[in-house]
C-alpha positions in Angstrom: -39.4 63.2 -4.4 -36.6 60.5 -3.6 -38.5 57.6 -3.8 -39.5 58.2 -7.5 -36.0 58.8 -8.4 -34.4 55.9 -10.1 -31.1 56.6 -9.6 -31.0 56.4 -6.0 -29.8 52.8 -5.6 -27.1 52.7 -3.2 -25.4 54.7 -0.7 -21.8 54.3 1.2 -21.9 55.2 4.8 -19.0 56.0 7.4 -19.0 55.5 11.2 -18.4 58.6 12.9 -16.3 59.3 16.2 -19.8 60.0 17.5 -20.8 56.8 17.3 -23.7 57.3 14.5 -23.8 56.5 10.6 -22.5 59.7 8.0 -23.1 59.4 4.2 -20.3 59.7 2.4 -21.5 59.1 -0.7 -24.9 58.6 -2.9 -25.5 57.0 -6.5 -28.0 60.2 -6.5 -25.4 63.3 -7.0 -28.7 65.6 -8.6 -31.2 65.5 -5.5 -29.0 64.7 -2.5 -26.2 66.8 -0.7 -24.3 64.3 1.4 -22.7 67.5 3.4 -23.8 66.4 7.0 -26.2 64.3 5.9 -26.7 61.4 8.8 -28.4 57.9 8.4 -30.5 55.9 11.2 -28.8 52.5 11.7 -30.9 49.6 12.4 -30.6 49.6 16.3 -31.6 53.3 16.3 -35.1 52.3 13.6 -36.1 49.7 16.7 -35.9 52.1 19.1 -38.0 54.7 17.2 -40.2 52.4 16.4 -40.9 51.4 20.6 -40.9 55.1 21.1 -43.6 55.7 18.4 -45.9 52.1 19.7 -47.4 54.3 22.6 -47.7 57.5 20.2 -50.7 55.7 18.0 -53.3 56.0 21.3 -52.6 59.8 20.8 -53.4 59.9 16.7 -50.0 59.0 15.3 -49.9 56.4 11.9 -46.7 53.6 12.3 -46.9 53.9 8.5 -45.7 57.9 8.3 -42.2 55.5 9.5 -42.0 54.1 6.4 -43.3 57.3 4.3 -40.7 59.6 6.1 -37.1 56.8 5.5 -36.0 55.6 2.6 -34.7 51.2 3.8 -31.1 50.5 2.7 -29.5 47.1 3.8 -25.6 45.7 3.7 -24.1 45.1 0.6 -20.6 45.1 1.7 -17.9 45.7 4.7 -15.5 48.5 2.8 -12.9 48.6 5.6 -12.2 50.9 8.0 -15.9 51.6 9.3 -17.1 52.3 6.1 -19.8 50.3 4.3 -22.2 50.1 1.4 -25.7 49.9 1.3 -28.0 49.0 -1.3 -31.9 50.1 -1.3 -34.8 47.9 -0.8 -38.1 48.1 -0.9 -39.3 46.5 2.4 -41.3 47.6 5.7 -39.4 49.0 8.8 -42.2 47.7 10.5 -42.7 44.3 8.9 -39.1 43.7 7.5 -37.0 40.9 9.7 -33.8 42.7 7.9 -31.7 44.7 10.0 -32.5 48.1 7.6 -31.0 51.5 7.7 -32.7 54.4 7.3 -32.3 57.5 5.3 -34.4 59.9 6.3 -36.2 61.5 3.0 -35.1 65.5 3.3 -34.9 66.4 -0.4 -37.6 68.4 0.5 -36.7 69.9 3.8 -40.0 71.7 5.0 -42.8 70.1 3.7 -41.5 66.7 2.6 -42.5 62.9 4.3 -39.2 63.5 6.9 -40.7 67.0 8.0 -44.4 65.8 8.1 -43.2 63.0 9.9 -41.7 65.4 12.3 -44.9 67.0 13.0 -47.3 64.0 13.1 -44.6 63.1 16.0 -44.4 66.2 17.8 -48.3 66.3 18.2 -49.0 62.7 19.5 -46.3 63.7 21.7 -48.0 66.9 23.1 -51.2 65.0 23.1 -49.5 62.4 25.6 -48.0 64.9 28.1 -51.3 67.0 28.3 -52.8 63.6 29.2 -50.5 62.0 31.7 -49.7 65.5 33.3 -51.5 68.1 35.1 -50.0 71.2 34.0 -51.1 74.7 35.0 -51.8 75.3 31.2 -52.0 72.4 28.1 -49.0 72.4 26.4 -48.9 73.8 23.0 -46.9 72.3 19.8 -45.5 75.4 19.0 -43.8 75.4 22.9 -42.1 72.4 22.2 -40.6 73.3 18.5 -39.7 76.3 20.0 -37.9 74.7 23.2 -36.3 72.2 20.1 -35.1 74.7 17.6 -33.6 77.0 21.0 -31.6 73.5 21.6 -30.8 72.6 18.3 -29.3 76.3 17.5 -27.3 76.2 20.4 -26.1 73.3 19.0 -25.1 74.6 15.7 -22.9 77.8 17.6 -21.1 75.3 19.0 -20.9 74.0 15.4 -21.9 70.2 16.8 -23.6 68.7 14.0 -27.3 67.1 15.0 -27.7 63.9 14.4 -31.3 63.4 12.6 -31.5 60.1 15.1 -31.3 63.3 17.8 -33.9 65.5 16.1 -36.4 62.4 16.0 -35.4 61.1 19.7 -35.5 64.7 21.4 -39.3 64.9 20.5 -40.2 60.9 21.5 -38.4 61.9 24.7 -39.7 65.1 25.4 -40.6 66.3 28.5 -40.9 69.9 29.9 -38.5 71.6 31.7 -39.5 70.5 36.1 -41.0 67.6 34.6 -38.1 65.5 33.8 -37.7 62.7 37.3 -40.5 60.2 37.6 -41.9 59.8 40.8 -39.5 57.1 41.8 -36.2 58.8 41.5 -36.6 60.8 45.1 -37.4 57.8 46.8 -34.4 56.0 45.1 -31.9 58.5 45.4 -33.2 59.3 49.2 -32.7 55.6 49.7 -28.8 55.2 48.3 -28.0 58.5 50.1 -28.9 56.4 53.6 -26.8 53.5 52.7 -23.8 55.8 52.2 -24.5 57.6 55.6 -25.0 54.4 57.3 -22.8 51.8 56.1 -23.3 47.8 56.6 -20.6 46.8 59.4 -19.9 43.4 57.3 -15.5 43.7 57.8 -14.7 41.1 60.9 -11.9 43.4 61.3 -14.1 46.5 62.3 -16.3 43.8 64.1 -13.4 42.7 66.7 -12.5 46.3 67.2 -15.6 47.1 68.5 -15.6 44.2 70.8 -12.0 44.9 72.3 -13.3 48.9 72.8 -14.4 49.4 76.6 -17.0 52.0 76.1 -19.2 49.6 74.8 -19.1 46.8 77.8 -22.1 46.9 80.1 -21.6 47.3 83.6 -23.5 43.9 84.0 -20.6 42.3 81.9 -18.1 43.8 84.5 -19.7 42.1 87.6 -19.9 38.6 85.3 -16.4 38.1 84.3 -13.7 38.8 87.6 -10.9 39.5 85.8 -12.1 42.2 83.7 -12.8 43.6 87.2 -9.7 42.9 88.6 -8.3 45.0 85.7 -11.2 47.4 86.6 -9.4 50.0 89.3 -13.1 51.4 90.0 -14.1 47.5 90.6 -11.2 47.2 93.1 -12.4 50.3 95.1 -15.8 49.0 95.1 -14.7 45.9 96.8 -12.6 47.5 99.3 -15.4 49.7 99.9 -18.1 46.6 100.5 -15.5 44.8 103.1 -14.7 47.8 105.3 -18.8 48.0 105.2 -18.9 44.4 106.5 -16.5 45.0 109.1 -17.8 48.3 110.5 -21.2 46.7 111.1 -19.1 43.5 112.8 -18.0 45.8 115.1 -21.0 47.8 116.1 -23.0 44.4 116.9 -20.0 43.7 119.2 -20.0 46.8 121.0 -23.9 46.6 121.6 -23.8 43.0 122.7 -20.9 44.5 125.4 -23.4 47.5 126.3 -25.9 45.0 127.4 -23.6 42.9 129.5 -22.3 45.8 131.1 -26.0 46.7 132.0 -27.3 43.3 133.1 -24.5 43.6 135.9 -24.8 46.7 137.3 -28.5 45.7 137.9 -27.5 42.1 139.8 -25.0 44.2 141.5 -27.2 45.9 144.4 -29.6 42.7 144.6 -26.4 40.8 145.9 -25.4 43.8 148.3 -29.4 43.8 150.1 -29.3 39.9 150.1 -26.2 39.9 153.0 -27.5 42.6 154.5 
């Protein structure tokens, strides 16, 4: 195994245009074959580490962490995003050292890396059966299947995996129809009505709708005059009213004149018998 070889002291590492940490190079030339061989940086060990805290309720051991990665730290900066490591012998869950962490694959199927794998990949199925109510229990051999499909179609587009990947696409594993929380309908639901109905907050917009007439009450119209003035329907309206006020002038005239006529044609004949 690597950890009982001797002459695996230190290691020089490359950044990759992916982002993640290559070896280049290894003191051990016997037992390792640094051809796509990847290293966890110490940013990616926290993570893992988070991921794995919730994984102990469902049967998984922190310590199969520090069985399945062999801890390098810094030695030295060698230029152009390539630097050495040196091994150590501390904890990845008790160190304070920013470690890297080679993952131990000298023995790929049944060495600490690969058992780690497993111990993972069943806490994780444990979880999901718990925390969702599937039609039928999830099974360990759905997921690795589900993960080797992805990982081969990887490899025929000859995209090299990560081992970061490999460890992070079981922590984060969830069945396909599974994958949005309960929260993301609600939250998308609720950006897609602030896009259809926008906050008015522009003062430009805001005297525009002031100035259009479609949106005036008539009530507004009768308060200020000379927006009726400028109103042609107003100025009918007026019109209107005073030929109304004049026609019923007229008709209490003529009815006043009815009765006059009537009172004297009554007094009329009275004055005719009286000389008589």
């Amino acid at each position: 195994m690597a950890k009982s070889t001797p002459t695996l002291d230190w290691a020089v590492i490359r950044l990759g245009e992916d982002h993640n940490w290559w070896v280049e190079e290894l003191s051990d030339t016997v037992h390792w074959d640094v051809d796509g061989l990847s290293i966890i940086d110490p940013r990616q060990v926290d993570h893992i580490v988070e991921l794995c805290e919730p994984l102990r309720e469902y049967g998984l051991d922190l310590d199969a962490i520090d069985t399945a990665f062999i801890p390098f730290r810094i030695d030295k900066d060698l230029g152009a995003g390539r630097v050495r490591l040196v091994r150590v012998r501390d904890s990845f869950l008790e160190s304070e050292d920013k470690l890297f962490a080679l993952p131990d694959v000298v023995d790929e199927e049944n060495g600490p890396y690969a058992d780690f794998l497993d111990q993972i990949t069943r806490a994780r199925v444990k979880m999901l059966n718990d925390l969702f109510d599937f039609e039928q229990k999830l099974t360990v051999d759905e997921v690795e299947d589900q993960l080797r499909e992805d990982q081969n179609n990887r490899f025929m587009e000859n995209k090299a995996v990560h081992l970061f990947e490999e460890v992070i696409a079981i922590l984060d594993y969830v069945p396909e129809g599974w994958e949005a929380d309960d929260d993301t309908p609600v939250k998308a639901a609720a950006e897609a009505d602030e896009d259809e109905f926008p906050d008015i907050d522009d003062d430009e917009d805001e005297e525009k709708l002031k100035g259009d007439a479609s949106l005036k009450w008539d009530e507004d119209e009768e308060k200020d005059p000379e927006a009726a003035e400028a109103d042609p329907a107003a100025k009918t309206k007026e019109k209107l009213g005073a030929r109304g006020e004049e026609g019923d002038e007229d008709e209490e005239e003529e009815d006043e004149d009815d009765e006059d006529e009537e009172e004297e044609e009554e007094e009329a004949p009275r004055g005719r018998r009286g000389r008589h």
